[in-house]
C-alpha positions as CSV (number, residue, x, y, z in Angstrom):
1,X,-133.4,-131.6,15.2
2,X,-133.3,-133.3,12.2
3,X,-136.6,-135.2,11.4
4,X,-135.1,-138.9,10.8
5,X,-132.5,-138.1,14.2
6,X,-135.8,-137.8,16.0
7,X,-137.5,-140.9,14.6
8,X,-133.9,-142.9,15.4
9,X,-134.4,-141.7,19.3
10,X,-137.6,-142.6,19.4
11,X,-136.6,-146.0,18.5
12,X,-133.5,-145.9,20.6
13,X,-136.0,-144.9,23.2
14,X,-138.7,-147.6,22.9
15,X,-135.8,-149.9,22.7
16,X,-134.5,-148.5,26.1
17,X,-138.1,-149.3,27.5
18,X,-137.9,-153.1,26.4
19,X,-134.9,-153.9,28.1
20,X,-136.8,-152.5,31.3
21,X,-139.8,-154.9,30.4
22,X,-137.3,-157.8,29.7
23,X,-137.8,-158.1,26.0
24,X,-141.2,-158.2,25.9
25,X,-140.9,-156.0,22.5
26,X,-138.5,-158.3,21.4
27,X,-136.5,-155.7,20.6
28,X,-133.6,-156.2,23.1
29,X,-130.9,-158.0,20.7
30,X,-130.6,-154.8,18.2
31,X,-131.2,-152.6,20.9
32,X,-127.9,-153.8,22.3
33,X,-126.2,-154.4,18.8
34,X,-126.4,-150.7,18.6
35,X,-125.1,-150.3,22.5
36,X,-122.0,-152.3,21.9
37,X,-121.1,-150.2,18.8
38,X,-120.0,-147.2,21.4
39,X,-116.9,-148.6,22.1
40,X,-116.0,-149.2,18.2
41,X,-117.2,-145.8,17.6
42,X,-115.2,-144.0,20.1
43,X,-111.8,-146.0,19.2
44,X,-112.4,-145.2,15.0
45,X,-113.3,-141.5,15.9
46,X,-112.3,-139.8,19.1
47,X,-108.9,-140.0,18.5
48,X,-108.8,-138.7,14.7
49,X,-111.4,-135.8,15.9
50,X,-108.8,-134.4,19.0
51,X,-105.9,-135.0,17.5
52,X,-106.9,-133.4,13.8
53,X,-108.4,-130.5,15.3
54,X,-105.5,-129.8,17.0
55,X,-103.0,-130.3,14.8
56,X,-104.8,-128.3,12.2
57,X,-105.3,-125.5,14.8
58,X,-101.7,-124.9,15.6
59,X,-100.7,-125.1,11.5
60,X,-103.3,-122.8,10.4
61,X,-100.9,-121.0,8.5
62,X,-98.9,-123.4,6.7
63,X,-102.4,-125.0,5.1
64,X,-103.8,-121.7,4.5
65,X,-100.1,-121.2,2.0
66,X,-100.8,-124.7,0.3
67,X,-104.2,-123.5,-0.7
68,X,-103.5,-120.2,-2.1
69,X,-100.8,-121.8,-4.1
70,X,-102.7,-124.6,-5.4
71,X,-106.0,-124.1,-7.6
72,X,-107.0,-127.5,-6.3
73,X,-108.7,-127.4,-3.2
74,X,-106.5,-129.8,-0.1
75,X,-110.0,-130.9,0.9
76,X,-110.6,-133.1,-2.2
77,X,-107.4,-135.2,-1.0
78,X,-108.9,-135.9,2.8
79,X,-112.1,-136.4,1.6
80,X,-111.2,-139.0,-0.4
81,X,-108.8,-140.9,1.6
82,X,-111.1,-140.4,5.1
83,X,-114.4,-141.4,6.3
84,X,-115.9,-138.5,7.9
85,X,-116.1,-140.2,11.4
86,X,-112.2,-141.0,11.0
87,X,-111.3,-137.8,10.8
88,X,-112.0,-136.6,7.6
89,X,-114.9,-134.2,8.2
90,X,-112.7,-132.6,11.4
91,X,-109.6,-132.1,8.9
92,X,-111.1,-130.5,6.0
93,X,-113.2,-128.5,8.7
94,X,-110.4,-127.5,9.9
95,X,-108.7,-126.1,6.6
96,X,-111.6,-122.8,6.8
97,X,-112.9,-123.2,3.2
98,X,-116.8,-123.5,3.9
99,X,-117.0,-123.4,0.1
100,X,-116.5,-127.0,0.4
101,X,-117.2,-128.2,3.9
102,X,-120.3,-130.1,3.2
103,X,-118.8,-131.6,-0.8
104,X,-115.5,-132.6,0.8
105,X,-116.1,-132.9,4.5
106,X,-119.4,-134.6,3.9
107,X,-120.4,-135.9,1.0
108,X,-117.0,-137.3,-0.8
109,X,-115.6,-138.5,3.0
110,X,-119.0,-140.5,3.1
111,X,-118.7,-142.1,-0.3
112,X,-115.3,-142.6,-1.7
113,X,-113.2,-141.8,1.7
114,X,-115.3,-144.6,3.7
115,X,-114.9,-146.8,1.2
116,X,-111.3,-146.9,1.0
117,X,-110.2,-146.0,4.6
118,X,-112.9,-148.1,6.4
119,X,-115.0,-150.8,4.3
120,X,-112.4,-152.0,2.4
121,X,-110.1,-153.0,5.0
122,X,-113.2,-154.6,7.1
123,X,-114.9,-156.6,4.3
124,X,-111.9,-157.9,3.0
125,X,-110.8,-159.6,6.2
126,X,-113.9,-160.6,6.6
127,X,-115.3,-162.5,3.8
128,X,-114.3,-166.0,2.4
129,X,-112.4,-166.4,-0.2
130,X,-114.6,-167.4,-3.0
131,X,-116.7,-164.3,-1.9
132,X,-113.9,-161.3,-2.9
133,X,-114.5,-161.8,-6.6
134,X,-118.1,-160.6,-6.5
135,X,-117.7,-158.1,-3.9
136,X,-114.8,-156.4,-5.7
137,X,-116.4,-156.7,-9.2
138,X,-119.7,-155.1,-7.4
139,X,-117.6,-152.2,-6.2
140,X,-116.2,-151.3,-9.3
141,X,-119.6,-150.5,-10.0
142,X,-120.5,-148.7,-7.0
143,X,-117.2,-146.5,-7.8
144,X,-118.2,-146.0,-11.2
145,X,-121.5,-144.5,-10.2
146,X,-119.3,-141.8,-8.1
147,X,-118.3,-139.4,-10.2
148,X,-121.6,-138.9,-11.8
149,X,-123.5,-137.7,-8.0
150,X,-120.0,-135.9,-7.2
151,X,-120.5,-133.6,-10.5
152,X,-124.4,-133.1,-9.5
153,X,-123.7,-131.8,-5.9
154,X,-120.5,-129.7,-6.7
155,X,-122.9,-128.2,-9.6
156,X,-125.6,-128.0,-7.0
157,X,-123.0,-126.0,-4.5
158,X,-121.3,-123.9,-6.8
159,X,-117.8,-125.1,-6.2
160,X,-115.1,-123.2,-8.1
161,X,-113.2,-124.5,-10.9
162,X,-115.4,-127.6,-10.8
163,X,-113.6,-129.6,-13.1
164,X,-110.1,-129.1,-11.6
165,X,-111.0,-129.6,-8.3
166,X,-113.2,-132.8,-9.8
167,X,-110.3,-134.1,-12.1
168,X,-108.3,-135.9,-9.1
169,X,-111.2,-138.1,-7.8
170,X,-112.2,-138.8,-11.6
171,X,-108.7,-140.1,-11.8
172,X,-108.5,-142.0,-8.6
173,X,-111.8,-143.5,-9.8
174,X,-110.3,-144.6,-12.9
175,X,-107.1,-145.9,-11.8
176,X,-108.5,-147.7,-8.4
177,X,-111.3,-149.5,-11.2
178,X,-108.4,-150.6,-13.3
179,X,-106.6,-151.4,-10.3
180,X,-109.0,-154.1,-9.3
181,X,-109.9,-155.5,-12.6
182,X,-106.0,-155.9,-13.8
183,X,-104.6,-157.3,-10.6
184,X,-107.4,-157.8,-8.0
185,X,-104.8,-159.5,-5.7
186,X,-102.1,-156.7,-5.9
187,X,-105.1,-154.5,-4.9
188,X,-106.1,-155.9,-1.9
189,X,-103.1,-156.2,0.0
190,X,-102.5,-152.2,-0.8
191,X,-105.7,-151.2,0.5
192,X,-106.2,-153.7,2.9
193,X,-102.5,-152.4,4.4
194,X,-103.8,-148.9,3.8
195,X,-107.0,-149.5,5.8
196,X,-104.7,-152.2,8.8
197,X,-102.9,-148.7,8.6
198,X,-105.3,-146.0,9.5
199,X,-107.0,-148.8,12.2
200,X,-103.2,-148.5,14.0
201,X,-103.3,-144.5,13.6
202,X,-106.9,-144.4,15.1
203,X,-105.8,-146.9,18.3
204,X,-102.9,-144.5,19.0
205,X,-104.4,-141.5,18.5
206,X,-107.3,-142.6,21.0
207,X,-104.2,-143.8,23.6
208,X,-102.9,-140.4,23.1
209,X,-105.9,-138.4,24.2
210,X,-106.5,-141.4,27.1
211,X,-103.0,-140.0,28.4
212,X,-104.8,-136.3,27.4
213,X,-107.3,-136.6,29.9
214,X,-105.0,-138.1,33.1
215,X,-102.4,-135.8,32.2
216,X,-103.1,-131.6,31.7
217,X,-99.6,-130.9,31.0
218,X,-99.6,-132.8,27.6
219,X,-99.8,-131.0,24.1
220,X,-102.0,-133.5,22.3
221,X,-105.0,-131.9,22.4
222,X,-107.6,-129.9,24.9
223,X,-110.1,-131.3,27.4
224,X,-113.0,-129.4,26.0
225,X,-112.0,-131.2,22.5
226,X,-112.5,-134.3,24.2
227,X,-115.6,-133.3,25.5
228,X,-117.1,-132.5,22.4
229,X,-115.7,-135.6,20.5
230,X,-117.5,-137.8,23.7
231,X,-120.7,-136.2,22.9
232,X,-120.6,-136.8,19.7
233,X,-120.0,-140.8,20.1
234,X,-122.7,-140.9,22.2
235,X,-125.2,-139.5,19.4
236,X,-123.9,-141.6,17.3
237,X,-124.2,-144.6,19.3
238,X,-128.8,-143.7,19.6
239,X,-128.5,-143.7,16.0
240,X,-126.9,-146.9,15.7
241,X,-129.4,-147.8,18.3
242,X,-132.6,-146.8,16.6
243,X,-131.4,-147.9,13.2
244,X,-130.7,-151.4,14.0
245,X,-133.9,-151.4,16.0
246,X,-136.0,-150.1,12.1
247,X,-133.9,-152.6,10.4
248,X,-135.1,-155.4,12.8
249,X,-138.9,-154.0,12.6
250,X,-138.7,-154.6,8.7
251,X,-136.8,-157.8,8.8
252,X,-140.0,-159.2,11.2
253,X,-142.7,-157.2,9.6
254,X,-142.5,-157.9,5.8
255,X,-140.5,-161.0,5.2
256,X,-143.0,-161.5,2.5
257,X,-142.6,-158.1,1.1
258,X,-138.8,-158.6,1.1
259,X,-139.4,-161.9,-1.2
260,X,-141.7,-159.8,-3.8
261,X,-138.4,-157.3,-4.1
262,X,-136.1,-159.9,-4.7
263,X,-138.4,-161.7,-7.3
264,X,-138.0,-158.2,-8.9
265,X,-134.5,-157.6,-8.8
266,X,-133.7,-161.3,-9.7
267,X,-131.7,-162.3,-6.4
268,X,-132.7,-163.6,-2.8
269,X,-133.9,-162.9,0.0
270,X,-130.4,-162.8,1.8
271,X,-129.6,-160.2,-0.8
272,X,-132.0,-158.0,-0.2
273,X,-132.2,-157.9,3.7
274,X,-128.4,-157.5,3.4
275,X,-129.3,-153.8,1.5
276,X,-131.8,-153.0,3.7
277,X,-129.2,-153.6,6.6
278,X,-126.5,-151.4,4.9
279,X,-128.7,-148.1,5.5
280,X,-128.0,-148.4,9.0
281,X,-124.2,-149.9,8.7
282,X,-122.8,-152.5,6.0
283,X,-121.2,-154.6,9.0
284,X,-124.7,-155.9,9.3
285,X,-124.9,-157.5,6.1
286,X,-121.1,-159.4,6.1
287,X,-123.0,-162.1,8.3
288,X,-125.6,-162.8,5.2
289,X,-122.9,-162.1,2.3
290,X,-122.1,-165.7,2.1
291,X,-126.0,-166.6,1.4
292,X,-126.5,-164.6,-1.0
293,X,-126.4,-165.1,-5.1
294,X,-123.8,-163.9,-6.8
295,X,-125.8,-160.7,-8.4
296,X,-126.7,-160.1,-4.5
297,X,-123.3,-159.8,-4.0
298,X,-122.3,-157.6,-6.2
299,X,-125.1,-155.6,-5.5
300,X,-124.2,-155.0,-2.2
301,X,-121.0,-154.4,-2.7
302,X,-121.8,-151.3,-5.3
303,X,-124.6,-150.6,-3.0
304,X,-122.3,-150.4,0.4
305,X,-119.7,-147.6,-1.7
306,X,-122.5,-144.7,-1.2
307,X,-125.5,-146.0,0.1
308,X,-124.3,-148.2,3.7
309,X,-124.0,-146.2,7.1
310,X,-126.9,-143.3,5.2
311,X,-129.5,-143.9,8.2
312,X,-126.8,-145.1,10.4
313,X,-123.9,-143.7,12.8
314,X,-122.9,-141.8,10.3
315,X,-125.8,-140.0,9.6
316,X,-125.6,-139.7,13.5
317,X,-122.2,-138.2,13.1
318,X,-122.8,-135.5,10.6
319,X,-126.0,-134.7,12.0
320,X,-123.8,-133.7,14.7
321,X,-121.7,-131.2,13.4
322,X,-123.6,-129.6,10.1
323,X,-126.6,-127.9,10.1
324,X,-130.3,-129.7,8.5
325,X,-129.5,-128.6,5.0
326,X,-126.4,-130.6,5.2
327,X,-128.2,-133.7,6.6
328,X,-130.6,-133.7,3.6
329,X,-127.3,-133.7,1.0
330,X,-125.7,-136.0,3.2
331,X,-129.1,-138.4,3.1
332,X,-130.1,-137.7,-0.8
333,X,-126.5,-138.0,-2.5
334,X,-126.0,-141.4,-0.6
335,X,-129.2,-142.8,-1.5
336,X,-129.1,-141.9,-5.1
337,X,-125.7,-142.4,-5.5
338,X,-126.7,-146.1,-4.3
339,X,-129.3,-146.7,-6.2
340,X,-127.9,-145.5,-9.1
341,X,-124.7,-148.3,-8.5
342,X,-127.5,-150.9,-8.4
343,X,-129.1,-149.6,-11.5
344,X,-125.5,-150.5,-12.7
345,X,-125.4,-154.1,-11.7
346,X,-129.1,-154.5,-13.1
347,X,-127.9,-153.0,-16.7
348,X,-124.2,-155.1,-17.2
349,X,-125.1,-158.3,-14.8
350,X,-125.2,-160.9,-17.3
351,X,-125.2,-164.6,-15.6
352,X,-127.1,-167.6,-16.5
353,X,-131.2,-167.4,-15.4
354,X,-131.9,-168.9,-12.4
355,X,-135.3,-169.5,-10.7
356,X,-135.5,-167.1,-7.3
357,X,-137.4,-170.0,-6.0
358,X,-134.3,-172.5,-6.6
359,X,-132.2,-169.6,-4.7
360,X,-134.4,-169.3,-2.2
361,X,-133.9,-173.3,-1.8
């Protein structure tokens, strides 16, 4: 077991305990902010995971021709288009290349395919108005950082013909940064439509393998499938658990330490709780986005594109299915990735100085 999966049931654990002792830890709220992510969870992922595996499992052949005829890998495509936990890990899984199982099943589905099939459509329903402009100029950056930690793991992994297989997400980068800095509006509605659309495939999917489990006789997928994509959930779900239990413990235990950051950085406290939240899950933070200064913002936004969900149900999820080595990728490419989109925002943030203790105010 994975060192930080152990510390997240420990938590999950102690958390368990206090809602026994009726919240004499005072740890009962987050404890059950985690609990009530298991029914999210398992509509976003159960139905993706069956259904995917399936599908690829009875067209084995077919993908297996695409690949030999193509020198780009069909990986790179999901894995920029999927989260991992919406069936992008179980798709490229499914192709057989283990060359790039953890670089496309892992490490681009948790960076640029969670961003566009997941965050994107959620934030952006979610925030005012007079918010989108600095969270979409603050993902820009977080997208620019991208390609730089992509090049430095597919080095680190040896993936073949690196730069043609690298070429298509360089190019998506490009176009989706131009995208939102020519015609912001236009943007939106694409990939918010994109993201309402893969929410309505994940809702049918999971009906499909509800009607799976009353009823044998249907193709869709297997009951052992659904077995495995149940147990799965429900690791994810102590993660979530133990995470938002940590994040609370830091919130209540250095409120003071929190100011000295944001003195540094140059935003408020808002701003930097709302980071802190992201390593568990980026939802957290939407709550505190309107608080925040407008370099808090964009931080958070680059931040959220490869550093959100790192110590969160995510990391539950591919904790899950690859092995320790994986986990550490998984865990350093997100956090540096992340850091390296704040470094961003620190270097080309130019605004007007204004006192943290105003802000704070």
């Amino acid at each position: 077991m994975n060192f930080f999966i152990l510390i997240m049931l420990i938590l999950c654990l102690i958390g368990l305990i206090d809602k026994i002792l009726n919240n004499k830890l005072g740890l009962v709220a987050a404890f059950d902010k985690g609990m009530d992510s298991m029914g999210g969870i398992a509509m976003s992922m159960i139905g993706f995971y069956c259904i995917a595996i399936t599908l690829i499992q009875n067209n084995v052949d077919v993908i297996t021709k695409i690949s030999a005829d193509s020198s780009l890998d069909p990986s790179i495509v999901i894995g920029s288009i999927l989260a991992p936990d919406m069936g992008g890990f179980s798709i490229v899984s499914g192709l057989g290349n283990s060359t790039f199982l953890i670089f496309s099943g892992v490490i681009l589905t948790a960076t640029l395919g969670q961003t566009i099939s997941f965050q994107l459509p959620i934030f952006l329903a979610s925030l005012k108005k007079e918010d989108l402009n600095p969270f979409i100029s603050g993902l820009v950056y977080g997208i620019l950082s991208l390609p730089i930690i992509l090049v430095a793991v597919a080095w680190y992994l040896q993936i073949p013909n690196l730069l043609i297989n690298l070429l298509p997400i360089i190019i998506l980068c490009v176009i989706l940064v131009i995208a939102l800095y020519v015609s912001y509006d236009k943007t939106i509605f694409v990939l918010t439509l994109f993201g309402y659309l893969i929410r309505i495939i994940s809702i049918l999917l999971f009906g499909m393998v509800v009607l799976q489990l009353f009823f044998d006789t249907l193709p869709f997928t297997t009951t052992a499938l659904i077995s495995d994509a149940m147990v799965i959930v429900l690791r994810m779900c102590i993660v979530v658990c133990g995470s938002m239990i940590l994040s609370d413990l830091i919130i209540k235990r250095f409120s003071r330490m929190i100011f000295m950051i944001g003195q540094k950085l140059g935003v408020n406290s808002a701003s930097v709780i709302g980071l802190l939240l992201s390593l568990g899950t980026s939802i957290a933070m939407i709550p505190l986005f309107s608080q925040m200064d407008r370099k808090g913002k964009m931080m958070n936004a680059a931040f959220s594109v490869s550093g959100a969900y790192v110590l969160g149900g995510q990391l539950g999820f591919i904790s899950s299915v690859v092995d320790g080595n994986g986990v550490i990728i998984y865990m350093i490419s997100k956090i540096i990735a992340g850091l390296l989109a704040i470094v961003f925002v620190l270097i080309f943030y130019r605004e007007e100085k204004v006192s943290v203790d105003a802000m704070e105010k």
